[in-house]
C-alpha positions as a Python dict, from the first residue, in 0.01 Angstrom:
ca = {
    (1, 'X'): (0, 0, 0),
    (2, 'X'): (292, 20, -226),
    (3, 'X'): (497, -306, -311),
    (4, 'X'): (821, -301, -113),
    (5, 'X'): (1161, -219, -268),
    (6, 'X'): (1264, -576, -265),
    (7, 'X'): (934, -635, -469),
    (8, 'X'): (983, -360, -707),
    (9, 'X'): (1367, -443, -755),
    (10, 'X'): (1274, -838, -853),
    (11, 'X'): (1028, -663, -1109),
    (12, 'X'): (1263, -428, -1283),
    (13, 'X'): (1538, -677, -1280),
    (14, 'X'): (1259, -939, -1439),
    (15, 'X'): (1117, -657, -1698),
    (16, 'X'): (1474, -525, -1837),
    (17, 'X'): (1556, -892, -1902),
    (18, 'X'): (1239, -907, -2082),
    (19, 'X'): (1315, -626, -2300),
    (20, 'X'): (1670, -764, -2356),
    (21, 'X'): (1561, -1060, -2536),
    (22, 'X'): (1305, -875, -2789),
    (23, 'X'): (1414, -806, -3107),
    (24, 'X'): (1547, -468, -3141),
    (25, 'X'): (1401, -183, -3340),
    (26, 'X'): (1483, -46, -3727),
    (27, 'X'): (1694, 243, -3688),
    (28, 'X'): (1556, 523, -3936),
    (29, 'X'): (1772, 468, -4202),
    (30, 'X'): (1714, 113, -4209),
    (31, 'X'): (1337, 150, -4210),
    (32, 'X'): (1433, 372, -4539),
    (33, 'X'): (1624, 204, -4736),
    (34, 'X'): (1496, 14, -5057),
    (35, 'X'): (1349, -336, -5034),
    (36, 'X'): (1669, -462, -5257),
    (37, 'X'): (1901, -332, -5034),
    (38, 'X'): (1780, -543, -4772),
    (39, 'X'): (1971, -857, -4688),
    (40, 'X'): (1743, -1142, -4822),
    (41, 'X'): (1514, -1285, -4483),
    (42, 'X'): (1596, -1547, -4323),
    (43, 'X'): (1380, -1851, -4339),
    (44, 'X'): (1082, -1802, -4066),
    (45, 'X'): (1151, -1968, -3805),
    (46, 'X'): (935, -2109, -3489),
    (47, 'X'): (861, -1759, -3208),
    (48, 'X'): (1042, -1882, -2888),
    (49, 'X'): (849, -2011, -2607),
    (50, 'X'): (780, -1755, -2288),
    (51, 'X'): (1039, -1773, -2030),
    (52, 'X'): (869, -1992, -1792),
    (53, 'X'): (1102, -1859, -1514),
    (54, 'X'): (1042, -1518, -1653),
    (55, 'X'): (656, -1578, -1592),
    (56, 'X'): (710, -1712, -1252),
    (57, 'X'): (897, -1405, -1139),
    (58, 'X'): (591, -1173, -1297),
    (59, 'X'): (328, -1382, -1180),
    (60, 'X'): (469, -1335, -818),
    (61, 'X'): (505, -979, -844),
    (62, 'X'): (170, -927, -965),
    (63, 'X'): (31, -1129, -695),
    (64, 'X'): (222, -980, -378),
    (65, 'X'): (131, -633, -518),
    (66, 'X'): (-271, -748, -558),
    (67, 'X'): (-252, -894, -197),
    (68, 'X'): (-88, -543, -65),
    (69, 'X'): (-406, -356, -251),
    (70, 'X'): (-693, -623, -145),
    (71, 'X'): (-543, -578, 214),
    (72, 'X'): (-620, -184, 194),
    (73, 'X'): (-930, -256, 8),
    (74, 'X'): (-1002, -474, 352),
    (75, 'X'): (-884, -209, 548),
    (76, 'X'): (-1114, 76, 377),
    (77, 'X'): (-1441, -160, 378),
    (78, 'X'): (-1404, -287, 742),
    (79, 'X'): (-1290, 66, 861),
    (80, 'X'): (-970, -96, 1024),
    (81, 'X'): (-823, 259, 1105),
    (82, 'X'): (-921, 541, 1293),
    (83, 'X'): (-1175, 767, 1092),
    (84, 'X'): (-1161, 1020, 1293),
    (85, 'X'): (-845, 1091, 1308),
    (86, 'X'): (-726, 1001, 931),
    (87, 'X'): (-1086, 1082, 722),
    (88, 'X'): (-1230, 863, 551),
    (89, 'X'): (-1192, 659, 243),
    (90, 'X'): (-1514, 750, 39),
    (91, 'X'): (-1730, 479, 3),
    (92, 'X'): (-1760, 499, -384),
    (93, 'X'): (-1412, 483, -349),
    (94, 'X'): (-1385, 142, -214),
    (95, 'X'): (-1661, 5, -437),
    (96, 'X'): (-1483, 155, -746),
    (97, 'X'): (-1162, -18, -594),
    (98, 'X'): (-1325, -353, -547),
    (99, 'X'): (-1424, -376, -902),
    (100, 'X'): (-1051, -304, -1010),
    (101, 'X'): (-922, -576, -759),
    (102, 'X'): (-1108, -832, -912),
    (103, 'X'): (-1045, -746, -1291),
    (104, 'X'): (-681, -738, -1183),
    (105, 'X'): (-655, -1098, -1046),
    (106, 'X'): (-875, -1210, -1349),
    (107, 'X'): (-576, -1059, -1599),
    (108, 'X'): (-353, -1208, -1379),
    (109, 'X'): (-457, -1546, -1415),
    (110, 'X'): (-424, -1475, -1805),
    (111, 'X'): (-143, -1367, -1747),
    (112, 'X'): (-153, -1015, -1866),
    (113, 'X'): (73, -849, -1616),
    (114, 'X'): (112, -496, -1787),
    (115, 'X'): (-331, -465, -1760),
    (116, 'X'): (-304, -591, -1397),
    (117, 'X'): (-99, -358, -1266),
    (118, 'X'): (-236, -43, -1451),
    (119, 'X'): (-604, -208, -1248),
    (120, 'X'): (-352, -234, -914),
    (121, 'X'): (-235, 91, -949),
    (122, 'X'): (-553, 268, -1038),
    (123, 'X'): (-765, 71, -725),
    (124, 'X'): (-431, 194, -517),
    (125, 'X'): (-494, 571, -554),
    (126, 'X'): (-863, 551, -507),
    (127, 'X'): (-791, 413, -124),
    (128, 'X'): (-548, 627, -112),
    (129, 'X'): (-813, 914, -48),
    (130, 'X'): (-919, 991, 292),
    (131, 'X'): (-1159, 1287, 343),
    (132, 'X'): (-1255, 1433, 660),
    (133, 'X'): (-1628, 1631, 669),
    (134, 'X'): (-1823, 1829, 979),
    (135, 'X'): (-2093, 1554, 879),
    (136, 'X'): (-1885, 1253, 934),
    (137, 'X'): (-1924, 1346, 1311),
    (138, 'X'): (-2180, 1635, 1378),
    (139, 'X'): (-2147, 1707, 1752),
    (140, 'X'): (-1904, 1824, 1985),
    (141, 'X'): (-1748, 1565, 2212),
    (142, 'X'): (-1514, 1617, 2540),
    (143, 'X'): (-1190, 1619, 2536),
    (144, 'X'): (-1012, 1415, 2814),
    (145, 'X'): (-703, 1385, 2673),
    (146, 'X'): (-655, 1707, 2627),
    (147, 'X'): (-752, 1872, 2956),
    (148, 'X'): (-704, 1575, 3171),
    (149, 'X'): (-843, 1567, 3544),
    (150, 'X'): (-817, 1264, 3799),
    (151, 'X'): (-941, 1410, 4101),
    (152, 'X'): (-1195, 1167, 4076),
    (153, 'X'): (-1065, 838, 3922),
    (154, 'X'): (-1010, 656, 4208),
    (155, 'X'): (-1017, 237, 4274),
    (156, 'X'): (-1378, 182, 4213),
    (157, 'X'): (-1526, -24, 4519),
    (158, 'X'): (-1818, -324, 4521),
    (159, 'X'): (-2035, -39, 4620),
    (160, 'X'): (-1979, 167, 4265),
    (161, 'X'): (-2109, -147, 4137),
    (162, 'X'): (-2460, -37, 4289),
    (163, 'X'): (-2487, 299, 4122),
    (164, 'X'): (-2719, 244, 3898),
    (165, 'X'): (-2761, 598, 3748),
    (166, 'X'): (-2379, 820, 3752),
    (167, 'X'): (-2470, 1204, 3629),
    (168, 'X'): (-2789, 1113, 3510),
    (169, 'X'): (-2671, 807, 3288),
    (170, 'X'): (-2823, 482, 3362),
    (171, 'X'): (-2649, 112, 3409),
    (172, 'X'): (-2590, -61, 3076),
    (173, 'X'): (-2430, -375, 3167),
    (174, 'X'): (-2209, -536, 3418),
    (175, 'X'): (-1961, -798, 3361),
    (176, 'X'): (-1576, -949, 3321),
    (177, 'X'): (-1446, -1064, 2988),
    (178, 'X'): (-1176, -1262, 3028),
    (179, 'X'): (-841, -1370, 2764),
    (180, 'X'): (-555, -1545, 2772),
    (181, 'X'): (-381, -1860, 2688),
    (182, 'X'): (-433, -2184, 2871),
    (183, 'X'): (-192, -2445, 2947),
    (184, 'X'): (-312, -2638, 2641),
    (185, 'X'): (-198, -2414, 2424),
    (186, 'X'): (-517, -2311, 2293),
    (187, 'X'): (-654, -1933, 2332),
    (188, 'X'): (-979, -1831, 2540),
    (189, 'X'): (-1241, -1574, 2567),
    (190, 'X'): (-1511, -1550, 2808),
    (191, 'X'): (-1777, -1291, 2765),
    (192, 'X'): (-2037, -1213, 3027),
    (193, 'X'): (-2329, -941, 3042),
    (194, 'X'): (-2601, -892, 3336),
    (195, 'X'): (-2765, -655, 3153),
    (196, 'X'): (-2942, -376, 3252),
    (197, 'X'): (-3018, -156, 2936),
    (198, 'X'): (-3140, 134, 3150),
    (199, 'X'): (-3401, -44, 3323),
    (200, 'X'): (-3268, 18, 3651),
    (201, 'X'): (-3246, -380, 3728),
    (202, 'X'): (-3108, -638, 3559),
    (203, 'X'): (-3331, -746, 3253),
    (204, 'X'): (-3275, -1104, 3075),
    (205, 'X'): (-3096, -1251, 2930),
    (206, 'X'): (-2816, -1297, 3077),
    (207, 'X'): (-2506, -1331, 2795),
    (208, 'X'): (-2222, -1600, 2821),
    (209, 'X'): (-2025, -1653, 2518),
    (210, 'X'): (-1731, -1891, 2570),
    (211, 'X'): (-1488, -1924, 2235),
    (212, 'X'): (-1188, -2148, 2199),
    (213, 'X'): (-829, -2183, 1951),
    (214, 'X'): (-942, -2499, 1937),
    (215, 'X'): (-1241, -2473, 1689),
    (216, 'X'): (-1234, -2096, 1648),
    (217, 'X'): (-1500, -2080, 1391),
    (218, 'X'): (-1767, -2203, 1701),
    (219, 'X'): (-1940, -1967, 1923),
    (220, 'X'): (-2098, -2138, 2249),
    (221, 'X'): (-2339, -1851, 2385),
    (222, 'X'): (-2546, -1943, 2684),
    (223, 'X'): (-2850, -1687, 2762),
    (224, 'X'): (-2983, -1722, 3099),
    (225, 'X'): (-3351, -1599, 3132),
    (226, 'X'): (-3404, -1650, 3493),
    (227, 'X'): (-3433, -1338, 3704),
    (228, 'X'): (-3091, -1270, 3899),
    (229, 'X'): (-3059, -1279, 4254),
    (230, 'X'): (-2834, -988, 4383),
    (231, 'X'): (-2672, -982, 4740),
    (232, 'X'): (-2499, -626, 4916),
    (233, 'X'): (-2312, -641, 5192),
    (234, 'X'): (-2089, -345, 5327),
    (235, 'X'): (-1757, -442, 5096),
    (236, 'X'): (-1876, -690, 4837),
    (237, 'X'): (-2183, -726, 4599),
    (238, 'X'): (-2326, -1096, 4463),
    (239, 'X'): (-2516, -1191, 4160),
    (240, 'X'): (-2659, -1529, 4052),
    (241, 'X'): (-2871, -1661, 3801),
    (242, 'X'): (-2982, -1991, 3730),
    (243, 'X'): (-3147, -2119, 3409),
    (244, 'X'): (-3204, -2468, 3373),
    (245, 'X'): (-2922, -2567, 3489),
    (246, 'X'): (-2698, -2282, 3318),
    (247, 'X'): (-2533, -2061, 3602),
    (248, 'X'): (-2334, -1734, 3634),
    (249, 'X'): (-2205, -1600, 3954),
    (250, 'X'): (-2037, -1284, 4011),
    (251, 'X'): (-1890, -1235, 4325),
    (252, 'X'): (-1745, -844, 4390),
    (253, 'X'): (-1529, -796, 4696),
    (254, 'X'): (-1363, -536, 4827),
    (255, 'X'): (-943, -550, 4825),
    (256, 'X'): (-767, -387, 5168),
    (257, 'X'): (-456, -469, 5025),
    (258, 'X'): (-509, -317, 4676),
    (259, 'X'): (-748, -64, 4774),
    (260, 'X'): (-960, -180, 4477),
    (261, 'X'): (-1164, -507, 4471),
    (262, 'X'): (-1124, -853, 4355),
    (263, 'X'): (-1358, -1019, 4139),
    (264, 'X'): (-1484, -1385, 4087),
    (265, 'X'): (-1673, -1527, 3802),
    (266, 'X'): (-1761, -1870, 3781),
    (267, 'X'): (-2042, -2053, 3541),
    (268, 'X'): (-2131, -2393, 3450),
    (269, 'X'): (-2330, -2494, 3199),
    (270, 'X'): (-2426, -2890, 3077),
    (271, 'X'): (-2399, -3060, 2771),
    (272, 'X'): (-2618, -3025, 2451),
    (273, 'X'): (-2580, -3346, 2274),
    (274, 'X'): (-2470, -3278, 1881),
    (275, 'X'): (-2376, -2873, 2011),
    (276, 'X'): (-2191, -2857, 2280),
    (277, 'X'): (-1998, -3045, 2565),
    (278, 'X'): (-2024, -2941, 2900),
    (279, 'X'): (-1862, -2626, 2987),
    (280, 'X'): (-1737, -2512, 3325),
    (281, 'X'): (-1530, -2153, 3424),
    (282, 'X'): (-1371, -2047, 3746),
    (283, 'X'): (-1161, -1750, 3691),
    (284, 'X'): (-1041, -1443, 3938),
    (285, 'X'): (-937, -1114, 3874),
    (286, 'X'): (-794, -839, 4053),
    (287, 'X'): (-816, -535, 3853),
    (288, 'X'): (-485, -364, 3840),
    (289, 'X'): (-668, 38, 3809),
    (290, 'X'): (-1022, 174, 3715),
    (291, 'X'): (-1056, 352, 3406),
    (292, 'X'): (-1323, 602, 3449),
    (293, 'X'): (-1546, 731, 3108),
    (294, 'X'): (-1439, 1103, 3097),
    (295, 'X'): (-1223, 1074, 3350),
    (296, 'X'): (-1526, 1032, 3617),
    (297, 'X'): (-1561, 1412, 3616),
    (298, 'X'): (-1945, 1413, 3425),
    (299, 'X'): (-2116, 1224, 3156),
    (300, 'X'): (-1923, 1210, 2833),
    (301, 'X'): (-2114, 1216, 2493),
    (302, 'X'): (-2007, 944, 2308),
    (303, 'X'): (-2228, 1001, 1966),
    (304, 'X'): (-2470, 1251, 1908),
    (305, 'X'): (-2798, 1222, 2142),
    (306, 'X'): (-2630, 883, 2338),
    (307, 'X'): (-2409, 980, 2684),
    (308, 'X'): (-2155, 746, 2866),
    (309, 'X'): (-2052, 736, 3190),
    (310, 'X'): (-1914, 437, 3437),
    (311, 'X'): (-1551, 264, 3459),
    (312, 'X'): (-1333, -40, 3311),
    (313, 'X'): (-1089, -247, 3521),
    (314, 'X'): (-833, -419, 3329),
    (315, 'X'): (-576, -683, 3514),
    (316, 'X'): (-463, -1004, 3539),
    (317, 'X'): (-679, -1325, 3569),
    (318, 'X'): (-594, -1659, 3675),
    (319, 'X'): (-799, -1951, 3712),
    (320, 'X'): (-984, -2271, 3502),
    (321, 'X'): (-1201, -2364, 3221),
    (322, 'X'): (-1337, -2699, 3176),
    (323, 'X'): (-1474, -2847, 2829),
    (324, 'X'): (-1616, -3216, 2856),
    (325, 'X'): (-1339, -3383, 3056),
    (326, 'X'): (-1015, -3178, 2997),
    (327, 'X'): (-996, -2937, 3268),
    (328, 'X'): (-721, -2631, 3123),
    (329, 'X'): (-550, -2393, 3340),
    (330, 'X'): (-511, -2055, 3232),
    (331, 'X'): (-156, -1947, 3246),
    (332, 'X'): (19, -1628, 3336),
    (333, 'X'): (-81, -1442, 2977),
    (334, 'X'): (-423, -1439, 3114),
    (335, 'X'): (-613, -1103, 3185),
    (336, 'X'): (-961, -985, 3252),
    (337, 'X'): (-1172, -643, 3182),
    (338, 'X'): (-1453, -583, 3430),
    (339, 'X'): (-1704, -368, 3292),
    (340, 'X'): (-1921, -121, 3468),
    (341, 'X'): (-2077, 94, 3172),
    (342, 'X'): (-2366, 317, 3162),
    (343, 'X'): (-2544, 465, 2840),
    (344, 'X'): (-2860, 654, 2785),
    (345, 'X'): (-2969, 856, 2572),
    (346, 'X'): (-2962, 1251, 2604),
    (347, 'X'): (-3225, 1377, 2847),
    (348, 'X'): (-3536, 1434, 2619),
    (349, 'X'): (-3337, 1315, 2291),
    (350, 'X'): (-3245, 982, 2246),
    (351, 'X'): (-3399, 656, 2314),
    (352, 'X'): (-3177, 377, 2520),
    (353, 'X'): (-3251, 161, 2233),
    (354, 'X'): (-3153, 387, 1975),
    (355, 'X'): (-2748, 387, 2093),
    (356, 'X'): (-2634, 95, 1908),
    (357, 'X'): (-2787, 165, 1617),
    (358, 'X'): (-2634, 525, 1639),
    (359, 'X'): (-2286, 331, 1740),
    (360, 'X'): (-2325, 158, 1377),
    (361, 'X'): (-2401, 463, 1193),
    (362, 'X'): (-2114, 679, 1286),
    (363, 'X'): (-1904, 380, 1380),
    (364, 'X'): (-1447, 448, 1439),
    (365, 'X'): (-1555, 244, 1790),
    (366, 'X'): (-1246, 120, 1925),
    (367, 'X'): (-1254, -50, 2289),
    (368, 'X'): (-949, -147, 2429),
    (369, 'X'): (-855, -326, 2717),
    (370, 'X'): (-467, -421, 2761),
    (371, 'X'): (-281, -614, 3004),
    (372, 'X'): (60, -695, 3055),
    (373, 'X'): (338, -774, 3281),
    (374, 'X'): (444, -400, 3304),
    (375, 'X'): (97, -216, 3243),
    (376, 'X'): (-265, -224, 3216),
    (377, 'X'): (-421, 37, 2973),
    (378, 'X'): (-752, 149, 2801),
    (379, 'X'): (-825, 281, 2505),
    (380, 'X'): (-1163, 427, 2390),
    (381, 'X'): (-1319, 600, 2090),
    (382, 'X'): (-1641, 655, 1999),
    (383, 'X'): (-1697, 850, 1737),
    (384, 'X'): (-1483, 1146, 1791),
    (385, 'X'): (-1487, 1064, 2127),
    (386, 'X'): (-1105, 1000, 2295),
    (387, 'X'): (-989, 867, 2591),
    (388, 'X'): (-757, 711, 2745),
    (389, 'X'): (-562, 578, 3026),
    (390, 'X'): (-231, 375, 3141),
    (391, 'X'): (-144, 192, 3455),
    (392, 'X'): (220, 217, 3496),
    (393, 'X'): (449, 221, 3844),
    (394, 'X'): (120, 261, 4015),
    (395, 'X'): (48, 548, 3858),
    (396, 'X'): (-265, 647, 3633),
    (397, 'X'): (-96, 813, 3302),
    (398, 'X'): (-357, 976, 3077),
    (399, 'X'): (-183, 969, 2694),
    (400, 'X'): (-176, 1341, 2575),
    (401, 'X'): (-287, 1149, 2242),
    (402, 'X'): (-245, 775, 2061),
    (403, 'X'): (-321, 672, 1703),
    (404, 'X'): (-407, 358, 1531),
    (405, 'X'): (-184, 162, 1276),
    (406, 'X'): (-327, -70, 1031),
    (407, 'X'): (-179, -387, 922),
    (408, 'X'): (-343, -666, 851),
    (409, 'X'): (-690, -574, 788),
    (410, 'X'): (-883, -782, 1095),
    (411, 'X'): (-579, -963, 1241),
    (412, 'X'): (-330, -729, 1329),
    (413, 'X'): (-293, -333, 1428),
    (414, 'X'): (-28, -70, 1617),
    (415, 'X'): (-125, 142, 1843),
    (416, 'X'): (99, 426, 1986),
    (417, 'X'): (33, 603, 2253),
    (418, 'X'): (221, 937, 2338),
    (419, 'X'): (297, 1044, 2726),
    (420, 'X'): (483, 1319, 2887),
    (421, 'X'): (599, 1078, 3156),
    (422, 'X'): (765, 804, 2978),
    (423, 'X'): (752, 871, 2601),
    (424, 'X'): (587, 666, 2361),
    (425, 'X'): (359, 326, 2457),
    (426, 'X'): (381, 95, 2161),
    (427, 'X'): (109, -199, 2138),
    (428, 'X'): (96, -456, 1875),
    (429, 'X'): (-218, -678, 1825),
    (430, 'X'): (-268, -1029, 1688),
    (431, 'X'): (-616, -1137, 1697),
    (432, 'X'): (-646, -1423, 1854),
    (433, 'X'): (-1051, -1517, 1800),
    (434, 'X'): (-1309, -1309, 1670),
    (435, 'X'): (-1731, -1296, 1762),
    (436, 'X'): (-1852, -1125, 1434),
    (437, 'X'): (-2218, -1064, 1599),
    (438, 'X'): (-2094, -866, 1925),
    (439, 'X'): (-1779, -771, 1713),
    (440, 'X'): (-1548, -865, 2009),
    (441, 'X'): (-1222, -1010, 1945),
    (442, 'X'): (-881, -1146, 2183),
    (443, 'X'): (-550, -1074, 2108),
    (444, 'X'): (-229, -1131, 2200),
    (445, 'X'): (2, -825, 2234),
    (446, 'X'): (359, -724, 2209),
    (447, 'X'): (536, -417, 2249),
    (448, 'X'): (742, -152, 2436),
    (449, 'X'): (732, 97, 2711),
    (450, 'X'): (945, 333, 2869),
    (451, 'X'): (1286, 158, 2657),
    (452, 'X'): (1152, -185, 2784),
    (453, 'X'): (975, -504, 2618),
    (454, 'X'): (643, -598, 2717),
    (455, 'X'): (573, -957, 2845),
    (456, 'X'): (280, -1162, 2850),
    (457, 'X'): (77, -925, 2642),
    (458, 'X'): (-304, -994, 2602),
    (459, 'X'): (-596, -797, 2505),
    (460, 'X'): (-1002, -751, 2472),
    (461, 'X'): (-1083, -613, 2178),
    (462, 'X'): (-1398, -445, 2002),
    (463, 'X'): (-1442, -281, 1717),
    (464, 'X'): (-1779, -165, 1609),
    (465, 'X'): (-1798, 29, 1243),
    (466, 'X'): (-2017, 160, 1024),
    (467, 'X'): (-2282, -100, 948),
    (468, 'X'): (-2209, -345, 1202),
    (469, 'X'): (-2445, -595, 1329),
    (470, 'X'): (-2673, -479, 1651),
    (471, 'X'): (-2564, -786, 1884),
    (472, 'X'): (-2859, -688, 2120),
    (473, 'X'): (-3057, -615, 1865),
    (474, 'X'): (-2960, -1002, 1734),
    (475, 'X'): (-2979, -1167, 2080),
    (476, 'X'): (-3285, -969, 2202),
    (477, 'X'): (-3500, -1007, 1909),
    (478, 'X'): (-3337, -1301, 1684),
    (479, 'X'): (-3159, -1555, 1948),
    (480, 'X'): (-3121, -1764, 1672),
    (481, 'X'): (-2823, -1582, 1533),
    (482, 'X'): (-2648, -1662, 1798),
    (483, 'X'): (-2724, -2040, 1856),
    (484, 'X'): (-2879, -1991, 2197),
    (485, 'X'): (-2783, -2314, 2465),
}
């Protein structure tokens, strides 16, 4: 990133007095003119000190241009942009860059501003280099936003929920994660999986991950290994499990008013003296629209030899969470994803197994789940796999395209989206809390829409990339990484 005017203005203004107070050069005639000539020297005198104000004003530029760089740097090595879409910044680039960031904060500190920025400027133009290459992403992926078709991305029901294999791709996982802000003050995020994993039934553990503004750097995850006790009637569908006194109970029902469903989740979970308090969670969501995988019209491949299929229900959430004795209300800000998602691998290609992995290989996964006051949205890539789609006016919108913004590499990024209906969607994300090991994040979001604010903006948010960790791979077959209760 380059430093801003303002920046470069201070510096100029900082470097010209500089120059004015050097001595100035011989002219040529002086330099020939005999010794005698001269005018006798002046008796030495003492050099004068460095202009501590003068110092001040470099040492700040230098720094606010080395924070701009390190920031890119960040962006580049945790692939905080869309690859697809922009190339990417070769990964020799952003080790050569690295090494330049840190020899320019060491000739900083000595103060040797001119070295600095000739480091700043060269680790600048390597991340400045994004290439794009047929090998980056060697497969040919649908194209939904392009060729949109919702003939069949209707409310899913409690019975979708059953559908355990959807053109030919079997059940991953079922669950809501839930955001939002509770009446505390503090931020939330609730995580839950029955997983499946292509079994066909629902295989343990079963994943809770609660996460808290309050001590953001703690992760309670609760893994149920109890088998699951799943109830159908003709509009709803139940699961329990019970592990030792750890529960999670998902309660699916469908909505006549909505025409979609509404959907309960509730756990409790007791305290682990020296870990954890005990935790409690009652929250209710009705999901505002279903966002089908390729638009529900077939299978969609997401990476080479791994196929998707299955929806996402963003929408508000209201209800409670309860750590020891304070019981918090969520407050309006609050929202919920339901997920329904299938992945196999390729008939006669790819193992289950093998799609995470793959996920972390070619990595640019962005999963998006938005909702506010005005609309509900999701936004997925995979690879060079796009899609998309907005809830707005009771209307399902897909974008004929969106992009992503950088900014703060981690904490903050803009995403605009571009419709025919109501021009451009503009979304910006502050992340909120942060699970490094299922790289899932919160955040709240601002923004406009159709020449109006946005209001009570939250967001679930993953990002996998190019050498991520394999959360199942971590839970599954190293529960210790995640500090299992």
């Amino acid at each position: 990133m380059k430093p801003s005017c303002s920046t470069w203005a201070t510096f100029l203004a900082a470097a010209a007095l500089a120059l004015a107070t050097l001595p100035a050069a011989l002219s040529a005639e002086e330099a020939k003119a005999p010794a005698a000539a001269k005018p006798a020297a002046a008796k030495p005198t003492k050099p004068a000190k460095a202009d501590p104000n003068m110092t001040k004003v470099l040492d700040a530029v230098a720094r606010e241009t080395y924070e701009q760089v390190l920031n890119k740097y960040k962006v580049a090595y945790y692939f905080w942009y869309d690859t697809f879409a922009n190339g990417e910044v070769p990964p020799e680039n952003v080790v050569a860059a690295d090494k330049k960031l840190k020899l320019a904060e060491s000739q900083i500190n000595a103060r040797a501003f001119d070295a600095a920025r000739k480091l700043l400027a060269e680790a600048d133009a390597l991340l400045n280099v994004y290439k794009k290459s047929y090998d980056q992403f060697p497969y040919e992926a649908p194209t939904p936003l392009l060729k949109p078709d919702l003939s069949k991305a209707q409310k899913a029901k409690a019975a979708d929920y059953a559908v355990l294999d959807r053109y030919g791709v079997l059940m991953n996982d079922i669950g809501p994660s839930i955001w939002g802000r509770g009446d505390d003050g503090e931020y939330y995020f609730i995580m839950t999986f029955f997983n499946y994993h292509a079994r066909g039934k629902i295989i343990t553990p079963v994943v809770v991950e609660i996460m808290s503004t309050k001590d953001p750097g703690k992760r309670y995850v609760y893994l149920l290994n109890k088998e699951t006790k799943v109830t159908r009637t003709a509009d709803s569908i139940d699961y329990y499990c019970e592990d030792g006194g750890k529960t999670f109970h998902l309660f699916v029902k469908d909505d006549p008013v909505g025409g979609g469903t509404t959907v309960l989740a509730e756990g409790k979970y007791p305290a682990f003296p020296g870990k954890a308090p005990a935790m409690s969670f009652r929250v209710t969501t009705t999901p505002t629209f279903s966002y089908w995988y390729n638009q529900n019209v077939g299978a969609a491949l997401m990476y080479p030899g791994v196929v998707l299929a299955g929806f996402e229900q963003p929408g508000p959430a209201s209800g409670t969470i309860t750590m020891g004795d304070k019981t918090v209300t969520f407050t309006k800000n609050a929202g919920a994803v339901t997920e329904v998602c299938m992945i196999s691998g390729a008939p006669g290609n790819t193992k289950y197994d093998e799609y995470r992995s793959t996920m972390t290989k070619y990595g640019n996964e962005w999963y998006i789940a938005v909702h506010t006051d005005q609309v509900d949205a999701m936004f997925i890539s995979y690879g060079k796999f796009r899609d998309a789609g907005i809830y707005y006016k009771g209307k399902y919108i897909v974008p004929t395209e969106y992009k992503l913004v950088p900014g703060i590499a981690n904490q903050t990024l803009t995403l605009i989206a571009k419709t025919n209906e109501y021009g451009d969607l503009v979304l910006d994300f502050q992340m909120a809390l942060h699970d490094p090991v299922y790289t899932e994040r919160v955040a709240t979001v601002d923004g406009t829409f159709d020449g109006q604010p946005l209001t009570n903006g939250g967001a679930w948010f993953e990002h996998v990339f190019k050498g991520s960790p394999d959360g199942i791979k971590a839970v599954q077959e190293s529960p210790q990484l995640v500090d299992p209760m």
